[in-house]
C-alpha positions as CSV (number, residue, x, y, z in Angstrom):
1,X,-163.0,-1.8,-61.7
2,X,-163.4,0.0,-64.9
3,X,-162.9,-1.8,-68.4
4,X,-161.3,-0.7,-71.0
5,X,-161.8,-1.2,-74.6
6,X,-159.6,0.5,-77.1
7,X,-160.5,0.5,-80.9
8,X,-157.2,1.4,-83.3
9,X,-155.4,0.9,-86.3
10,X,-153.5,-2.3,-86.1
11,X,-149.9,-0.5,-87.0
12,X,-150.3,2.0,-84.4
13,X,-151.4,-0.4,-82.3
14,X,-148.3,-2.5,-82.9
15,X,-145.8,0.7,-82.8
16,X,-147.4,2.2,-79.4
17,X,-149.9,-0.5,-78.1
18,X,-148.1,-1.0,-74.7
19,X,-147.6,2.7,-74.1
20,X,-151.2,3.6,-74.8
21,X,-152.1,0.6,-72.5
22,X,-149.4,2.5,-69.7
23,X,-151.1,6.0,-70.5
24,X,-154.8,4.7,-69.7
25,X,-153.9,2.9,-66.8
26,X,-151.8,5.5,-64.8
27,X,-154.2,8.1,-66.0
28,X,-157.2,6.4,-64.5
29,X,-155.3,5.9,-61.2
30,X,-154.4,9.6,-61.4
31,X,-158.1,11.0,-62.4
32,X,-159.7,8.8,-60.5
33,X,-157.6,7.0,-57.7
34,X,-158.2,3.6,-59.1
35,X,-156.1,1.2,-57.0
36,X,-152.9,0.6,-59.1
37,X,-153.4,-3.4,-59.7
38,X,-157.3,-2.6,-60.9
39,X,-156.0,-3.2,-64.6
40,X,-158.3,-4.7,-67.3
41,X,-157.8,-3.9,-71.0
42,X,-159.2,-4.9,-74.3
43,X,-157.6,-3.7,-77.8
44,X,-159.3,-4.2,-80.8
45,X,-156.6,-3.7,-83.7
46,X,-158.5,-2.6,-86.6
47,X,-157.3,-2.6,-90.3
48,X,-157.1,0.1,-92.4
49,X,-160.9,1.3,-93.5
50,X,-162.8,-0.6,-90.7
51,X,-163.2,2.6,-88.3
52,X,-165.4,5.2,-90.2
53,X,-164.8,8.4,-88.5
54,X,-165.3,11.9,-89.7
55,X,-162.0,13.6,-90.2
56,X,-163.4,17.2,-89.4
57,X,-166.2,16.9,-86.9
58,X,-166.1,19.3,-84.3
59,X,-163.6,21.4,-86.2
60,X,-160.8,18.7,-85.5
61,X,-158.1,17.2,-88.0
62,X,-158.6,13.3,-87.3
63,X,-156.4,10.9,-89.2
64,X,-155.7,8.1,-86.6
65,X,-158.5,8.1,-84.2
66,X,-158.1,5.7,-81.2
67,X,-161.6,5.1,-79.7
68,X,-161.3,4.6,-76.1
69,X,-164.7,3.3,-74.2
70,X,-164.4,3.1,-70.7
71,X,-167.2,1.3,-68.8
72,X,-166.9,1.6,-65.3
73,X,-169.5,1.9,-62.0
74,X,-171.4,5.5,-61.7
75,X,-169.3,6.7,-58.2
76,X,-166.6,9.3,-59.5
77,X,-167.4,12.9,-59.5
78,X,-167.5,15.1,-62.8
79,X,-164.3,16.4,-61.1
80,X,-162.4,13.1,-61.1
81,X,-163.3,12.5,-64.9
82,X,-162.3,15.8,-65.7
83,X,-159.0,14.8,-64.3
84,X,-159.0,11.8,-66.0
85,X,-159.6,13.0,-69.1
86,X,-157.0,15.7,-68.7
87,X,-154.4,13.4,-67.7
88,X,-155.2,10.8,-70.3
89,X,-155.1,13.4,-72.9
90,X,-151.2,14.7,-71.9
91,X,-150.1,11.0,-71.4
92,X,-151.2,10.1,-75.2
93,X,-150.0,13.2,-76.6
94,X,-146.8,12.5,-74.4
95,X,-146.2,9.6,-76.2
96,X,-147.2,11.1,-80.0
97,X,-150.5,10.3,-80.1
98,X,-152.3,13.3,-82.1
99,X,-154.7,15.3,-79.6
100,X,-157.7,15.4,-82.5
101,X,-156.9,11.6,-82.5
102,X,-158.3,11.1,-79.0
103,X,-161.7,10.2,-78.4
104,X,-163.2,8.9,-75.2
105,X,-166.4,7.3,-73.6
106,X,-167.2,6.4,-71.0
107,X,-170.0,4.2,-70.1
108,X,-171.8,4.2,-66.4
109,X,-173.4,1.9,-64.5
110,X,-174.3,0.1,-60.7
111,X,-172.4,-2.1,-59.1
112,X,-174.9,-4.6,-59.6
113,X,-174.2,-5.0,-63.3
114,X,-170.9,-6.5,-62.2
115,X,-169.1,-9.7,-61.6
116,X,-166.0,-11.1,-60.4
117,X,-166.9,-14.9,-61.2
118,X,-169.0,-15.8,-58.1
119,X,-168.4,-12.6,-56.4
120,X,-170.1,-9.4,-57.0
121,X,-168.4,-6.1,-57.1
């Protein structure tokens, strides 16, 4: 059950919020064979100045970055995230997001750090 938290400017979030929500979700399903109703999401629209980024790290050209932090039990293969990340990456660009705009995360740990209510993971 992976969570997702995305951190983005408020207008792009309002132009292409739902198809960056799409583009995550069928790309971890892809990557990763995550069960197709396994869908939990976070966006954080930000206002203009309140993600500080550097525009040229790594030799990119940022202008828009969309921080995508995925936290999500340690039981998928470098493989499957490689996939994942591959797939995310054409989805977004698919849908005009800028490939130096993309930056992901993700965040691994045990089942036992999750809950479902009263019922563990």
């Amino acid at each position: 059950m992976p969570l997702i938290q995305v951190d983005l400017k408020r207008s792009v979030f309002k132009d292409k919020g739902k198809d960056i929500s799409d583009a995550i979700h069928n790309s971890l399903v892809a990557g990763l064979g995550m069960d197709i109703t396994d869908l939990f999401q976070v966006f954080r629209p930000h206002d203009e100045g309140e993600i500080i980024f550097s525009l040229t790290y790594d030799n990119r050209d940022r202008q828009d970055l969309i921080i995508i932090r995925i936290t999500m039990v340690n039981m998928f293969s470098l493989e499957q995230k490689k996939k994942t990340y591959q797939e995310l990456t054409k989805r977004l660009v698919d849908i005009g997001i800028r490939r130096d705009d993309i930056l992901v995360c993700v965040v691994e740990n045990s089942a036992e750090n999750w809950s479902l209510g009263e019922r563990e993971v």
